[in-house]
C-alpha positions in Angstrom: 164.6 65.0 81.0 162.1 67.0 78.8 158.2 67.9 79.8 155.4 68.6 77.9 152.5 71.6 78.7 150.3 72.3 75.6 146.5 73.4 75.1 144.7 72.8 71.5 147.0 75.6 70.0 150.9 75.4 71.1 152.8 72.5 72.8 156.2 73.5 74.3 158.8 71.0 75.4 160.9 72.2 78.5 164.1 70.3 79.6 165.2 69.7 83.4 168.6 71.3 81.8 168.2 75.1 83.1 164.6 74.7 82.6 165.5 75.2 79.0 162.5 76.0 76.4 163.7 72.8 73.7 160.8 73.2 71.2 157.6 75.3 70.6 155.0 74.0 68.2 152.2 75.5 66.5 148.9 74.2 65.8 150.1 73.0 62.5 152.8 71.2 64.4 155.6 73.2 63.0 158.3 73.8 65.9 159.4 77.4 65.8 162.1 77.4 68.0 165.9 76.8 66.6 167.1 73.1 66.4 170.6 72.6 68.1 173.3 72.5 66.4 177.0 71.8 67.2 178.6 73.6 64.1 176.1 76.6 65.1 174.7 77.0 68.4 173.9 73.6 70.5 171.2 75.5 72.5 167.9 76.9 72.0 166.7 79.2 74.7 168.3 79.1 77.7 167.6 81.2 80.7 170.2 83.7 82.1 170.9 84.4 85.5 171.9 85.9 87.6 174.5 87.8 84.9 174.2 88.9 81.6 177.1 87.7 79.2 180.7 87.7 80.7 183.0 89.6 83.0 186.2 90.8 81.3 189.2 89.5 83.5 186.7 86.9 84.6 186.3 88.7 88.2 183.9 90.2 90.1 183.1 91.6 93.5 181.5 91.9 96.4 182.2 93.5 99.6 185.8 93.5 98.1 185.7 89.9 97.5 186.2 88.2 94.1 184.0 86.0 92.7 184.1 84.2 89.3 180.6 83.8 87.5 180.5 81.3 84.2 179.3 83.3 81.0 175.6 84.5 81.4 176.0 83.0 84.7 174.9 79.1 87.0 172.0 78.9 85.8 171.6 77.3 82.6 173.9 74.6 83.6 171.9 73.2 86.5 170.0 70.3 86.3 166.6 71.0 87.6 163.0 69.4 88.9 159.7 70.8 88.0 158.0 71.5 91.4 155.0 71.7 90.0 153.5 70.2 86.4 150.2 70.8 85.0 148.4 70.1 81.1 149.1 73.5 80.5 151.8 75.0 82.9 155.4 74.1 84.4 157.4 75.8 87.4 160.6 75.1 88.2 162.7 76.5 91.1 166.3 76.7 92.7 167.3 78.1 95.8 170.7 79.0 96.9 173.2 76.5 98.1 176.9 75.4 99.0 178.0 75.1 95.4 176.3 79.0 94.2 178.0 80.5 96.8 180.8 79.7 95.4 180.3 82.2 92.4 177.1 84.1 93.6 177.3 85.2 98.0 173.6 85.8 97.7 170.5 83.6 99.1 167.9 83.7 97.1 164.8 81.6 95.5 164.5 81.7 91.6 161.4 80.6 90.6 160.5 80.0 86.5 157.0 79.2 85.0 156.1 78.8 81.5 152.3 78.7 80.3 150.4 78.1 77.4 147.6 80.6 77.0 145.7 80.4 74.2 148.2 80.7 71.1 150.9 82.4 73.1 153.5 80.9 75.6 154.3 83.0 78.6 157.7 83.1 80.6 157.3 84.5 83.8 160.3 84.8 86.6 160.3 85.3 90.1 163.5 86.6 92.2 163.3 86.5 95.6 165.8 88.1 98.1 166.5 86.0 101.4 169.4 87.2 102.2 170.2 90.1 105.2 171.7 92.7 102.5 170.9 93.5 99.0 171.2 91.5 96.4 172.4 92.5 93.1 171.5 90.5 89.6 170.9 90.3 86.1 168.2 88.3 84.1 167.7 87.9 80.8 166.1 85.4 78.3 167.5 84.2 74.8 165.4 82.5 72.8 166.3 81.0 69.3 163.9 81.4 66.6 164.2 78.8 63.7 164.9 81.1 60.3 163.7 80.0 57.8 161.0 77.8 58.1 161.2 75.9 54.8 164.1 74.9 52.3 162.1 77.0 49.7 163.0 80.5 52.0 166.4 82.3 52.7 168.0 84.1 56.1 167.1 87.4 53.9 163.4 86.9 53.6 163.0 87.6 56.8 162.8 91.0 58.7 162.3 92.4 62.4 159.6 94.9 62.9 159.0 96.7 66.1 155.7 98.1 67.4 156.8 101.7 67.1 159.4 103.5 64.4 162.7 103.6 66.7 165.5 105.8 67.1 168.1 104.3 69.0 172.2 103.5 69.0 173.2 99.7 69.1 175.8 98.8 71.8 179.2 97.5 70.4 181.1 94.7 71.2 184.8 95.1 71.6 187.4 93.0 71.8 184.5 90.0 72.9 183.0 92.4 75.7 179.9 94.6 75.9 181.3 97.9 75.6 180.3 101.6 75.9 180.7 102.2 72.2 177.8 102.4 69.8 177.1 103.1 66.7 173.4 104.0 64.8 171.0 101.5 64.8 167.6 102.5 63.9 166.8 106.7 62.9 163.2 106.4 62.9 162.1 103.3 61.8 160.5 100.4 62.6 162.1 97.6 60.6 165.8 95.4 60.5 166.2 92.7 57.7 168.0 89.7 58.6 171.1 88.5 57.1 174.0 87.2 58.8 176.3 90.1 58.4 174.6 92.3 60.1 176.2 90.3 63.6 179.3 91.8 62.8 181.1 91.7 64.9 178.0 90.1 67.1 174.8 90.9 68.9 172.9 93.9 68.5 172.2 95.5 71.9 169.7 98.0 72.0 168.3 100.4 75.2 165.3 102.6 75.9 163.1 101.5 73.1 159.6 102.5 73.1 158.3 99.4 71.8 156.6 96.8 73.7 156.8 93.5 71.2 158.4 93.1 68.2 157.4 90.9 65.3 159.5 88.0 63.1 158.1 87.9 59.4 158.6 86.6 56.0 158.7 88.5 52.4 157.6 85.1 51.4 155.1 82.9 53.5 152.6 84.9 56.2 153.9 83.6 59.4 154.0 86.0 62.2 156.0 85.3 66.0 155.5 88.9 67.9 157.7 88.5 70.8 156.6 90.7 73.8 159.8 92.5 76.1 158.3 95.4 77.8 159.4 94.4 81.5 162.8 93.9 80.0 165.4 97.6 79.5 167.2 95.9 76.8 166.6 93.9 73.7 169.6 92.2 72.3 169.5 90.4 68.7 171.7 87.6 67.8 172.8 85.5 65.7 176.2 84.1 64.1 178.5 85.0 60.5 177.4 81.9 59.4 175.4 81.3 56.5 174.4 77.7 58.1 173.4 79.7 61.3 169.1 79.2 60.3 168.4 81.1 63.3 168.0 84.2 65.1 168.2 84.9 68.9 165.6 87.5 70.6 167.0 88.4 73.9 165.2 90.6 76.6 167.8 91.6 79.4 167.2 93.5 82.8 171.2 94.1 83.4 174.2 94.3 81.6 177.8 93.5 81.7 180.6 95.7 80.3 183.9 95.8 79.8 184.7 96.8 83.7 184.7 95.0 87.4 181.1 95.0 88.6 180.2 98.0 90.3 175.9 99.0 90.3 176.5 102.4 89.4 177.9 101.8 86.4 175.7 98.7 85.0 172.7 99.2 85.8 172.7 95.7 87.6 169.2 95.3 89.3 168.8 95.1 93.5 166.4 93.4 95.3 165.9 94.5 99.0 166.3 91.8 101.6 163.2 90.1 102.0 161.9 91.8 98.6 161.2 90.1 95.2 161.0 91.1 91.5 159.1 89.5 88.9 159.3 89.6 85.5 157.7 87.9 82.2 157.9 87.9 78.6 155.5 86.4 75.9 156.1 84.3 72.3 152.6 84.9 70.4 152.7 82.7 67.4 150.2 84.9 65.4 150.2 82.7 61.7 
């Protein structure tokens, strides 16, 4: 089932499917977001938790006990209720259960709201520890931006640029896995042109950047999405080898998996004291 919050500027479509962000439009009732496809990608933004792409051996543990966690984990697979629906603002919720402790030993209340706020929607999370030890997670979001707008643009007239000039190493993927190999990304710049090449072999995963948005623009029209990460360590750029792939994936993640068995010291997964909670947001401003 898909709901509907909007105010006189955006209107955003949300589906009960992983409280899944289906379509953003803006006040000239353009939808922004990326239309499934099932020779590209048949989703748009979907919501990960509580991992961060996939485990290599398909293993995990915890207290020494294996666990097996589907690809940027439950989470987006779940069919799920709106607790609470407004004109302007949706919340949906899960807590833990029979069935996630299967793949996740943790209880624990996730809690998602998107809001419309004047030309900008807002994605806010909520993580809430109830179990008796600490939990450990990841989160991230992936949004899928349509590119291009129009049949009378290319991939290439488009272009990423970040708040601040950057100077930072991309993470590699090796073999299909998050790795620790990188190689330079940007040396003092602010800017990355699309094209579909540049996802070779696939995501661009970059740390520690200074910026706090970055922006999607044309060479040829004037429209302007500046998507806002800063409670977010890592920023990860997607998008397929495909030249029918019209689309491109910003992705703010708190937590990372590599190419090893998952152990907090080396991932920099996040922990949540028992009876604790984090929260965290991120913003799509459509500017033009």
């Amino acid at each position: 089932m898909e709901y509907i919050i909007q105010n006189q500027y955006l209107k955003a479509k949300i589906s009960s499917l992983g409280a899944e962000l289906r379509e953003l439009y803006d006040s000239n009732n353009i939808n922004r977001m990326h239309v499934p496809s099932k020779q590209t990608w048949n989703r748009v933004s979907p919501i990960l938790f509580p991992q961060v792409s996939r485990i290599k051996g398909g293993k995990y543990y915890v207290n020494d006990v294996a666990y097996e966690m589907p690809t940027h984990g439950f989470f987006r697979n779940m069919e799920i209720a709106p607790i609470k629906h407004e004109k302007d603002s949706i919340t949906f919720a899960i807590k833990d259960s029979e069935e996630t402790h299967k793949v996740y030993p943790y209880s624990f209340e996730f809690i998602i709201n998107y809001k419309v706020n004047n030309n900008s929607l807002i994605v806010s999370f909520e993580v809430i520890n109830k179990s008796n030890t600490t939990m450990r997670f990841m989160l991230g979001g992936h949004p899928g931006f349509k590119v291009p707008l129009s049949k009378q643009e290319s991939y290439k007239d488009y272009y990423l640029k970040f708040q601040n000039k950057e100077t930072v190493d991309a993470m590699q993927v090796v073999d299909g896995f998050l790795a620790n190999v990188y190689k330079p990304c940007l040396n003092n710049e602010d800017t990355i042109n699309l094209s579909h090449d540049i996802f070779n072999p696939d995501a661009i995963v970059m740390k520690n950047l200074t910026s706090s948005y970055v922006d999607l623009l044309s060479h040829k029209n004037d429209s302007c999405i500046r998507f806002y990460f800063k409670d977010f360590d890592i920023l990860a750029i997607w998008s397929l080898q495909d030249e029918n792939a019209n689309f491109v994936c910003l992705e703010p993640w708190n937590g990372i998996q590599k190419d090893f068995v998952l152990e907090h010291e080396k991932m920099g997964v996040l922990e949540i004291e028992k009876n604790d909670k984090k929260t965290y947001s991120y913003t799509i401003e459509i500017i033009k």
